[in-house]
PASEBA-1860 file (N, C-alpha, C; in nm, 3 decimals):
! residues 252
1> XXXXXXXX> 11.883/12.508/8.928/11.952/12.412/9.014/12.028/12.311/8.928 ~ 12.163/12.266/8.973/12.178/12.216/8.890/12.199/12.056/8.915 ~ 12.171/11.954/8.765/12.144/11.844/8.778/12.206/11.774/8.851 ~ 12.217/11.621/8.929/12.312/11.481/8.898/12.228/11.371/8.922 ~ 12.344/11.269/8.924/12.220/11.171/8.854/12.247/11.064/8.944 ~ 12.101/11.002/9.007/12.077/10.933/9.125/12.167/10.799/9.124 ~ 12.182/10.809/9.240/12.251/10.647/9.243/12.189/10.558/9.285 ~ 12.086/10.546/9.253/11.976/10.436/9.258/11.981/10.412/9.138
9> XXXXXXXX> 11.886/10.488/9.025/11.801/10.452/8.903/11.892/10.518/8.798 ~ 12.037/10.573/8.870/12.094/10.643/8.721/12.025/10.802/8.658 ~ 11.879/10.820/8.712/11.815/10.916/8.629/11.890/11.067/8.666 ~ 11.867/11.142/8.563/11.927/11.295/8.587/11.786/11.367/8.658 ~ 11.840/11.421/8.758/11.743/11.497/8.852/11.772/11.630/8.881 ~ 11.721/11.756/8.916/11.742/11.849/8.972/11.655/11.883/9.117 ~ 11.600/11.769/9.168/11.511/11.749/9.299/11.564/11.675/9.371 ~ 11.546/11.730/9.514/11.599/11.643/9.607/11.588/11.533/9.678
17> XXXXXXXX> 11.445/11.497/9.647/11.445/11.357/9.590/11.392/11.297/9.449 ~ 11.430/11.184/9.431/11.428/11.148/9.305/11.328/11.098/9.209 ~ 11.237/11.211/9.142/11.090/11.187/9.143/11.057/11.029/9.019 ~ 11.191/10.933/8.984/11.175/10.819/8.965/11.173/10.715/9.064 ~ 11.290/10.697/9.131/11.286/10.576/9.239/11.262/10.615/9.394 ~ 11.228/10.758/9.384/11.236/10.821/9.556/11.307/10.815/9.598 ~ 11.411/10.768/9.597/11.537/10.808/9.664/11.578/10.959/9.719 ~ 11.673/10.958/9.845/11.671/11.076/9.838/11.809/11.052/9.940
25> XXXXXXXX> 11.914/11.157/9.952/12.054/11.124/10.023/12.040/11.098/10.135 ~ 12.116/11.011/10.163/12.146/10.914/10.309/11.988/10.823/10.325 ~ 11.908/10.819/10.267/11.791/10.767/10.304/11.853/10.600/10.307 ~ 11.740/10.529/10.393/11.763/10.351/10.399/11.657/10.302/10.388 ~ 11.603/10.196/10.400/11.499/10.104/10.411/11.580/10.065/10.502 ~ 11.447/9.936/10.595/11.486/9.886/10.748/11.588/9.788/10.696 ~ 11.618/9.745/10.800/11.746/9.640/10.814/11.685/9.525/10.749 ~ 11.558/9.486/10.731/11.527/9.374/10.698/11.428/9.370/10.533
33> XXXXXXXX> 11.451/9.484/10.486/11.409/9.528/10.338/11.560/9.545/10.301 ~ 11.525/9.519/10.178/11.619/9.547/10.052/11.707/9.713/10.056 ~ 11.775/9.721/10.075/11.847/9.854/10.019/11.832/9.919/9.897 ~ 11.845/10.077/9.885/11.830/10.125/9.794/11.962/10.098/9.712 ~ 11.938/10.074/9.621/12.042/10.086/9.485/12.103/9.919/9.452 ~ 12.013/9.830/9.542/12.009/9.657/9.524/11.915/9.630/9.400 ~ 12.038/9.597/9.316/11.984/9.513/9.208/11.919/9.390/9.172 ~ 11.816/9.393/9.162/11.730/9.211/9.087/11.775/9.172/8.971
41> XXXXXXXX> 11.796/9.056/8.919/11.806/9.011/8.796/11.873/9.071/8.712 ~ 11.980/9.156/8.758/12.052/9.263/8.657/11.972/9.358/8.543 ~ 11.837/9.369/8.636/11.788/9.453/8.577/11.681/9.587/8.632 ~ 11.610/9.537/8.724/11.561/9.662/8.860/11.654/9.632/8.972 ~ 11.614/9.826/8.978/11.690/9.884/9.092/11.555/9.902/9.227 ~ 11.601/9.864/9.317/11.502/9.834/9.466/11.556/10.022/9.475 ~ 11.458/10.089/9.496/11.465/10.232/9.556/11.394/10.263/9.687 ~ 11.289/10.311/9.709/11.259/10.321/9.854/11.158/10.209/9.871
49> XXXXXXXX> 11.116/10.133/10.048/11.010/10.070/10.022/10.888/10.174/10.028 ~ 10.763/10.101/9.990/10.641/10.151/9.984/10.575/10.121/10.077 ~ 10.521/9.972/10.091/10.503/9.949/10.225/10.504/9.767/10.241 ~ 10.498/9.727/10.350/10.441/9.631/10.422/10.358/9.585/10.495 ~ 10.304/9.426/10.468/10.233/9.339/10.512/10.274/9.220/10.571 ~ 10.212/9.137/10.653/10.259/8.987/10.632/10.290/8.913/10.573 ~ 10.243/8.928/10.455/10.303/8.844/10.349/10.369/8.947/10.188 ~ 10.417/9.022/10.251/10.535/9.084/10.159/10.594/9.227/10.157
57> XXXXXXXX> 10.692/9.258/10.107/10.729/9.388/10.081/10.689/9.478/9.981 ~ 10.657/9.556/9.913/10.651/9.661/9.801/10.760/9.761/9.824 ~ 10.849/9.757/9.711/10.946/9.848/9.642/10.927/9.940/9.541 ~ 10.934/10.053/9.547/10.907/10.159/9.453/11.094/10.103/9.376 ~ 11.071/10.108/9.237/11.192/10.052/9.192/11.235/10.115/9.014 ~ 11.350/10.094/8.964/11.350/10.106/8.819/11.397/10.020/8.730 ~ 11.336/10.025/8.622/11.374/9.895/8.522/11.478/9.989/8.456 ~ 11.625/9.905/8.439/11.697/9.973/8.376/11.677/9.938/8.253
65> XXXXXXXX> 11.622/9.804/8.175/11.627/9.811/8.037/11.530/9.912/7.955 ~ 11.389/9.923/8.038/11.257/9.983/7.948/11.287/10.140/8.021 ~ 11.362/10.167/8.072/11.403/10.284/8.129/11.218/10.354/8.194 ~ 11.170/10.243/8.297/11.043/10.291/8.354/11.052/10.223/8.474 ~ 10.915/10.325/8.555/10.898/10.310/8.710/10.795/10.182/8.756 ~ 10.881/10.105/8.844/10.808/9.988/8.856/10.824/9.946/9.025 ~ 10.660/9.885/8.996/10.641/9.828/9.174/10.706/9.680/9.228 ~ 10.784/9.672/9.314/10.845/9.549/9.356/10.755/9.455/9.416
73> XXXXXXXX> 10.719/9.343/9.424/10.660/9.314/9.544/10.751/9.212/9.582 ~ 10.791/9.152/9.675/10.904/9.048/9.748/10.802/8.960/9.850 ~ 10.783/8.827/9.770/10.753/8.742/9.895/10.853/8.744/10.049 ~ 10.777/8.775/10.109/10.795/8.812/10.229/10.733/8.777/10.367 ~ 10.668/8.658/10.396/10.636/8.612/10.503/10.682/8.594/10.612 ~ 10.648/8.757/10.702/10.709/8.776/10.845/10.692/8.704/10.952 ~ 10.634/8.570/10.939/10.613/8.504/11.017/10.709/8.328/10.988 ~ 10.774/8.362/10.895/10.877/8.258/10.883/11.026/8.291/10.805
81> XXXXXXXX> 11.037/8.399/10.787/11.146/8.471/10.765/11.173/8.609/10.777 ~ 11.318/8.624/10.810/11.383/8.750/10.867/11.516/8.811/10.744 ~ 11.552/8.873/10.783/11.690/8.901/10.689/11.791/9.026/10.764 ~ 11.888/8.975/10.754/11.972/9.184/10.800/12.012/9.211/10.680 ~ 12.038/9.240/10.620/12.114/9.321/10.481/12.221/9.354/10.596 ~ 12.296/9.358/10.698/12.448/9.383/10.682/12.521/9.260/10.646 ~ 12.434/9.139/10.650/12.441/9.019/10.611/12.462/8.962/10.500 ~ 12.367/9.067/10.423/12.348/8.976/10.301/12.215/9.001/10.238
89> XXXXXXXX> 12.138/8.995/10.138/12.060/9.019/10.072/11.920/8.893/10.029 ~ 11.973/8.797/10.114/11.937/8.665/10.150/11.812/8.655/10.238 ~ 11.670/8.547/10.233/11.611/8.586/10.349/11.663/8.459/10.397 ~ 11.586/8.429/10.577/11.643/8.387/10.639/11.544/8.324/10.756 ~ 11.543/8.171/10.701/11.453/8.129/10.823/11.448/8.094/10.997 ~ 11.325/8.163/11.039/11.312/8.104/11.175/11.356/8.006/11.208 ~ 11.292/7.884/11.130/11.328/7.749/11.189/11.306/7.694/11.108 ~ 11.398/7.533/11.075/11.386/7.473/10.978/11.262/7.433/10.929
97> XXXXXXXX> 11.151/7.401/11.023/11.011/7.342/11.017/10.926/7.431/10.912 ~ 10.937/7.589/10.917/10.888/7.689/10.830/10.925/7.623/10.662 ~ 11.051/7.604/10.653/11.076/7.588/10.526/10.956/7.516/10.410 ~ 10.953/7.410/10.451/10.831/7.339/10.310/10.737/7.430/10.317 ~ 10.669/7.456/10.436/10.557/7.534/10.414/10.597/7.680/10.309 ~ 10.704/7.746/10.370/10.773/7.860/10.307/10.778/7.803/10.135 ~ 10.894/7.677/10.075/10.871/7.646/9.981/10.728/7.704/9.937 ~ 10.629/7.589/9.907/10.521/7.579/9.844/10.442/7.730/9.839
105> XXXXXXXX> 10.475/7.829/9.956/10.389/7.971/9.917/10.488/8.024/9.808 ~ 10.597/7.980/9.801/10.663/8.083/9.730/10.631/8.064/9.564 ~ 10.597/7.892/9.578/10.596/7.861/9.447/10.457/7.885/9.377 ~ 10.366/7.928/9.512/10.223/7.987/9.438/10.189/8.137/9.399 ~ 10.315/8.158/9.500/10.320/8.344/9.478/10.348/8.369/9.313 ~ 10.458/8.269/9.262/10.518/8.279/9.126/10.398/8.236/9.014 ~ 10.350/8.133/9.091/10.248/8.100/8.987/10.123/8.143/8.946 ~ 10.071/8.208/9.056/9.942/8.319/9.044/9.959/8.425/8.971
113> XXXXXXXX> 10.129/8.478/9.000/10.165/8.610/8.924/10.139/8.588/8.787 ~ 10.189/8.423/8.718/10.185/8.495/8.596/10.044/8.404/8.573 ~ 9.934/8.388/8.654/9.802/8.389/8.595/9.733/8.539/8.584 ~ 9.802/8.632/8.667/9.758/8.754/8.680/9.796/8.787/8.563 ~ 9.885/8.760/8.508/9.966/8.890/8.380/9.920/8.840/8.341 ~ 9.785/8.738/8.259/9.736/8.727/8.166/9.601/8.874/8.133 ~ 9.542/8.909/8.272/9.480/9.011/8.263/9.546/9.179/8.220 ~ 9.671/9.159/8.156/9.727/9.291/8.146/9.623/9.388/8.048
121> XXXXXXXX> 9.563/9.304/8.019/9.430/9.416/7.922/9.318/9.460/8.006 ~ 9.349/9.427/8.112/9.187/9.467/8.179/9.254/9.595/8.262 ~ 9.202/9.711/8.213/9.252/9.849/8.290/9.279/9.856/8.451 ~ 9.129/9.790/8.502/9.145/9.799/8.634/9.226/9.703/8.666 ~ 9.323/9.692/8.672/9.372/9.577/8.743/9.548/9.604/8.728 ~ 9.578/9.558/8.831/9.756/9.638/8.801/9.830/9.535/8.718 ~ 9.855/9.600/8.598/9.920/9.493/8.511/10.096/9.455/8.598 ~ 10.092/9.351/8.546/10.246/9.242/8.616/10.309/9.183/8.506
129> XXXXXXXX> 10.470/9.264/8.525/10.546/9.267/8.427/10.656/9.155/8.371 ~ 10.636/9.132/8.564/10.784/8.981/8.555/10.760/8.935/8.677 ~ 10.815/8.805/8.664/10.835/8.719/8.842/10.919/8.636/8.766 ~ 10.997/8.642/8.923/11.153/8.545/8.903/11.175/8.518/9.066 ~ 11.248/8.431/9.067/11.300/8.425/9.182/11.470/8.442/9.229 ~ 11.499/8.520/9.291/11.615/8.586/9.402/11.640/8.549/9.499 ~ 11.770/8.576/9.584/11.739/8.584/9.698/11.665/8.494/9.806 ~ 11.673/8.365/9.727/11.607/8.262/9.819/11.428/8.331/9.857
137> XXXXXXXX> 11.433/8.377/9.750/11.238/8.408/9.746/11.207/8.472/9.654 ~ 11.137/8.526/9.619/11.057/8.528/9.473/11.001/8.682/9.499 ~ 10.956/8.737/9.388/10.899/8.872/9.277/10.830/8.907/9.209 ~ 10.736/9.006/9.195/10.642/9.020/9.108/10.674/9.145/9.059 ~ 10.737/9.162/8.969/10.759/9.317/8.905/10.587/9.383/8.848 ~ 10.546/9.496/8.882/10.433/9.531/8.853/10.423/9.650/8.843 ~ 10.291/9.708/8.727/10.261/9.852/8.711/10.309/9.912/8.809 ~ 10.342/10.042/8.821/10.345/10.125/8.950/10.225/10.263/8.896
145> XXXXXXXX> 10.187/10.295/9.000/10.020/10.337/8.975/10.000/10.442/9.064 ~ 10.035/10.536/8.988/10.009/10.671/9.042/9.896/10.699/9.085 ~ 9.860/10.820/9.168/9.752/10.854/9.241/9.746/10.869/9.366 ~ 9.617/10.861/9.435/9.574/10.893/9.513/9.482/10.716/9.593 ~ 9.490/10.643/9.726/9.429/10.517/9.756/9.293/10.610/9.831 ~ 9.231/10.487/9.793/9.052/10.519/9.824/9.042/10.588/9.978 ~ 9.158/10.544/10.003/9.146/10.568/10.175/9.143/10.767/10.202 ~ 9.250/10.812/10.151/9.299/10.957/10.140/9.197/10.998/10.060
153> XXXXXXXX> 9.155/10.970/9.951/9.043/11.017/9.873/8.898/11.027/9.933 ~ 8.872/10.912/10.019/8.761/10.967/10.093/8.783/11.055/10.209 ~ 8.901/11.053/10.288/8.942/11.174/10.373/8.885/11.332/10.311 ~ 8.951/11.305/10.245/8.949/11.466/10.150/8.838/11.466/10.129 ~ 8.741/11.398/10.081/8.595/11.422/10.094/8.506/11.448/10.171 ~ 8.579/11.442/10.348/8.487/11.484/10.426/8.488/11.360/10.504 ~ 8.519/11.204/10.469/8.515/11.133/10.507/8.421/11.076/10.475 ~ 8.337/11.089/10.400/8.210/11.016/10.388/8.179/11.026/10.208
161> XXXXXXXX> 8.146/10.924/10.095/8.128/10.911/9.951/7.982/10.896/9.987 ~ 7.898/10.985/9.850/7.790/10.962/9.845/7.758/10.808/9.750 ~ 7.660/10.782/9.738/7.605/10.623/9.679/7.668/10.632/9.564 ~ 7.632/10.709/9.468/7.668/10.781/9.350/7.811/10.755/9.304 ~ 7.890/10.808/9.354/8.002/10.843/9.373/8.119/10.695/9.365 ~ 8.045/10.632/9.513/8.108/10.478/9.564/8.041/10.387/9.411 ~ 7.952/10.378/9.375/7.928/10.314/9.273/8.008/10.382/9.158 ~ 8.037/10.429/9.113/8.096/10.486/9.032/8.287/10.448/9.035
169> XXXXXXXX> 8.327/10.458/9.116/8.439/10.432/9.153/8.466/10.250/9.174 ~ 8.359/10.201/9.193/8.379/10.068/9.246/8.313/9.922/9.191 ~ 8.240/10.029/9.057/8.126/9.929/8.939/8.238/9.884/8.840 ~ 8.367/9.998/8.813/8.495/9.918/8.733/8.519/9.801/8.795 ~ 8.568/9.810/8.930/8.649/9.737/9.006/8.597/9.613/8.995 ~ 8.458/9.604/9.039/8.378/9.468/9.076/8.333/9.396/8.951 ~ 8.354/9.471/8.834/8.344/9.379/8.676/8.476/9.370/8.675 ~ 8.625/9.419/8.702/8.711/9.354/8.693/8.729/9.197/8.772
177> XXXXXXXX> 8.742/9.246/8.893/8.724/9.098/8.980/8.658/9.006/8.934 ~ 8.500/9.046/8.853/8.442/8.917/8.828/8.518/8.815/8.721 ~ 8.614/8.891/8.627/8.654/8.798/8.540/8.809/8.776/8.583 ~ 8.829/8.803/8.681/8.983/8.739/8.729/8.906/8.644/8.818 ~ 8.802/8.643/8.921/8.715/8.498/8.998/8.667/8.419/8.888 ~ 8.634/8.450/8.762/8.579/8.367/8.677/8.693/8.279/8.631 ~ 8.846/8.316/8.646/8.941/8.185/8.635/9.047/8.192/8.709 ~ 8.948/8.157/8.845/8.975/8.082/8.953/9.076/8.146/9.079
185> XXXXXXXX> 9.077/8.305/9.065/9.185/8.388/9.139/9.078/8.469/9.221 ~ 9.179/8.438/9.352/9.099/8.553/9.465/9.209/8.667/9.504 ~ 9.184/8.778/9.552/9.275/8.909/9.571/9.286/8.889/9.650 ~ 9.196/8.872/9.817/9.273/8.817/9.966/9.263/8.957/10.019 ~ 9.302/9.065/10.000/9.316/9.146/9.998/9.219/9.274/9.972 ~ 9.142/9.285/9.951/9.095/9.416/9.889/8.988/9.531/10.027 ~ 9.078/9.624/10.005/9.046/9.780/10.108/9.104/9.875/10.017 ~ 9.014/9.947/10.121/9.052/10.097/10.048/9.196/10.150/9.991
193> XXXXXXXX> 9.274/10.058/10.086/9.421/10.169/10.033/9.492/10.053/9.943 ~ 9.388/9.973/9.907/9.437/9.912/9.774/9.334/9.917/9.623 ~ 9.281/10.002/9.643/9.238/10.089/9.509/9.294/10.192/9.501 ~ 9.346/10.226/9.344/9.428/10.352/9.328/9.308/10.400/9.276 ~ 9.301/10.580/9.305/9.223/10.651/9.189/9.352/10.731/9.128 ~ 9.303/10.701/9.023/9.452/10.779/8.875/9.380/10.921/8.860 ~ 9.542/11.013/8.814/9.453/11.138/8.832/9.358/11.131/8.697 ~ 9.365/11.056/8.614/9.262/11.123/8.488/9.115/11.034/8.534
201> XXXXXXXX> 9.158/11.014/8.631/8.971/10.925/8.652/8.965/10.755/8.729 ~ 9.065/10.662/8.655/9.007/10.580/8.660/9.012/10.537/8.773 ~ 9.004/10.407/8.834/9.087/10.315/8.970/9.068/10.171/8.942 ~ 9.191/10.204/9.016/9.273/10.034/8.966/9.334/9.945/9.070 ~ 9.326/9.797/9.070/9.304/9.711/9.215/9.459/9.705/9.208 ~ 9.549/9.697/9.304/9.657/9.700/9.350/9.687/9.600/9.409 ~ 9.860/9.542/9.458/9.899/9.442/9.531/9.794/9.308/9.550 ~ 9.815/9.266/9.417/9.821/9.124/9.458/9.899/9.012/9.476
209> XXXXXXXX> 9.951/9.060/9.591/10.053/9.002/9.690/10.022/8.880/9.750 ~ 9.880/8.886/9.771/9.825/8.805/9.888/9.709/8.684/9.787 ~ 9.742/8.695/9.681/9.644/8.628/9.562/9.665/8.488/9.582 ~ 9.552/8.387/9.569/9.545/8.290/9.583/9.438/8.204/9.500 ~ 9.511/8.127/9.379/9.463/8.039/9.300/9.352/7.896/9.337 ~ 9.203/7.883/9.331/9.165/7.812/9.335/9.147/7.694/9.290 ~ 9.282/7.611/9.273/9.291/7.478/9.182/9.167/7.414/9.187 ~ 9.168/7.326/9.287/9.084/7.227/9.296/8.964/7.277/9.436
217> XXXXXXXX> 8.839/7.161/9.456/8.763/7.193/9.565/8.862/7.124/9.710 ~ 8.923/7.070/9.705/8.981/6.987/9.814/9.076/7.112/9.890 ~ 9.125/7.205/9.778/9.229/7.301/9.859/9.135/7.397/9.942 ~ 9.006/7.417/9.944/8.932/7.498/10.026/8.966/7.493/10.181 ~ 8.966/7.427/10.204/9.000/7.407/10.390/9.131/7.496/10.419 ~ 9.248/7.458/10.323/9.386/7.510/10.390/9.370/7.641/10.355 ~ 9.303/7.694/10.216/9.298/7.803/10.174/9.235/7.891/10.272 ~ 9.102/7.854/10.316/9.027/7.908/10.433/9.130/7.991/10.567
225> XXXXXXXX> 9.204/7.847/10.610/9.280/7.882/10.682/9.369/7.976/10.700 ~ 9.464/7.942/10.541/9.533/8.084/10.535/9.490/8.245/10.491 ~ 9.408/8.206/10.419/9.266/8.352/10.442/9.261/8.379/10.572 ~ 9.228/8.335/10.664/9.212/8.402/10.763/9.357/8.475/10.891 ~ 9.433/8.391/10.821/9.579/8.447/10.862/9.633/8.612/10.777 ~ 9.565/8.622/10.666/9.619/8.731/10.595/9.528/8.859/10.569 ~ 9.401/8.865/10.599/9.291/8.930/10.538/9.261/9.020/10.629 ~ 9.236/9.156/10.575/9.213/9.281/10.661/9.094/9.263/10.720
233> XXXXXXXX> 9.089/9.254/10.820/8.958/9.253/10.927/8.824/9.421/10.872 ~ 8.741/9.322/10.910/8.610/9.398/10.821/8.618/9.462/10.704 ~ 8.698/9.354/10.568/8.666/9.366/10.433/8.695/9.240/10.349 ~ 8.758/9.160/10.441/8.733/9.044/10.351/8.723/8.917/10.457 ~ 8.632/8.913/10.516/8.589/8.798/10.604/8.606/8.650/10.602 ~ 8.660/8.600/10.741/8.694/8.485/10.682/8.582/8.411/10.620 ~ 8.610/8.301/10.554/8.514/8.221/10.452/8.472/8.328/10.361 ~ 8.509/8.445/10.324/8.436/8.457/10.198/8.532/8.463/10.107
241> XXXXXXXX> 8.521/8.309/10.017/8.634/8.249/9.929/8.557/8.236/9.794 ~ 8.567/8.256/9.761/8.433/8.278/9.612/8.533/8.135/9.537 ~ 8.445/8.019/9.481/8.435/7.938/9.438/8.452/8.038/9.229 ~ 8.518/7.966/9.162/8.528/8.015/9.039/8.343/8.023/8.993 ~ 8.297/8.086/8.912/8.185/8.101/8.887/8.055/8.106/8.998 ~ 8.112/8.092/9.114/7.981/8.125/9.224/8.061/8.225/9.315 ~ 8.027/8.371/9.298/8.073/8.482/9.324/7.997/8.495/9.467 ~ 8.101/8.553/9.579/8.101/8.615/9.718/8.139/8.743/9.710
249> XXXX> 8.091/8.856/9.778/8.126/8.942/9.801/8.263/8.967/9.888 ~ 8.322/9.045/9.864/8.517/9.058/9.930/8.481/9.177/9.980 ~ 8.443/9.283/9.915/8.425/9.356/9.968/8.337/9.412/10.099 ~ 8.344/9.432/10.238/8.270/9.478/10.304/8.250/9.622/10.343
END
């Protein structure tokens, strides 16, 4: 078959879709995600999305300088901003009142990220490459992490992991967490289809999108609050906010 080369990521392909940025002809993202072949920072290419939450987008994407495959994440809070891309590439608030509040998440989204990239040595954990802000909102360029999520992996099993097995898969995970809670970061987040298992074995905690820095004891109340606005029902319960060095279980 013979090659050409995507107009997303540039790469030479002979597949019909593009086993770097997924792309594939005539494909779109919604009206209110990024387009394929939209550039960040003059340097990633936005290719297909991956998925969404309330509080953000994931972009399967490519770095044109390190010529590698990377995960987008886009502050994205669907509950105070919208966007069309026939518009513009801009997000776009509900109402003026959203804004400060909008401000200040955006400026913690940036700032957690790069408390996260200090853990780029700890395997389990999805290393984070860059954050900048765009587009009137902000970015976390991050590993992109092949595999298979805990969710499909226990499907295929029958639906059901023996003790064995779940410990094994989830004794990495929970010594990772302890030393990202040991300075002062919660995931917000954590279910099944945010553990990757990699095909050579390991698994690794994904999208922390929804991460939230425990400065001080006084921020507990609002934090609470917005925990309970973002957190997957029966796995991370409201109030369970683990204090830096006095560990709660997230997982249910």
């Amino acid at each position: 078959m013979e090659k050409y080369r995507c107009p997303v990521c540039g790469r030479l392909t002979d597949q019909p879709v593009c086993p770097v940025c997924g792309w594939a002809e005539g494909q779109a993202n919604a009206p209110h995600q990024l387009q394929p072949g939209t550039v960040l920072r003059g340097q990633y290419v936005i290719g297909r999305a991956l998925g969404q939450g309330g509080y953000g987008i994931t972009y399967l994407g490519w770095d044109r300088e390190l010529e590698r495959t990377v995960a987008i994440k886009e502050f994205f809070p669907n509950s105070m901003v919208t966007r069309d891309t026939d518009q513009g590439t801009g997000v776009q608030f509900f109402t003026a009142n959203s804004q400060e509040q909008y401000t200040a998440g955006r400026e913690r989204f940036l700032r957690e990220a790069r408390a996260l990239a200090k853990f780029s040595s700890v395997p389990e954990i999805v290393g984070i490459h860059s954050c900048f802000e765009e587009n009137h909102t902000a970015y976390m360029v991050m590993e992109y992490v092949k595999g298979s999520n805990l969710v499909l992996y226990t499907r295929n099993a029958g639906g059901r992991l023996s003790a064995e097995e779940t410990l094994r898969i989830l004794k990495p995970i929970m010594a990772a967490l302890d030393q990202v809670h040991q300075a002062g970061i919660i995931h917000r987040d954590i279910s099944p289809d945010n553990i990757i298992l990699e095909p050579m074995g390991g698994a690794k905690l994904i999208d922390f999108g929804a991460a939230r820095a425990v400065e001080n004891p006084d921020a507990d109340a609002d934090m609470t609050r917005s925990t309970e606005a973002i957190v997957k029902q029966g796995f991370a319960p409201p109030g369970a906010v683990p204090q830096p060095g006095r560990h709660r279980p997230l997982v249910g």
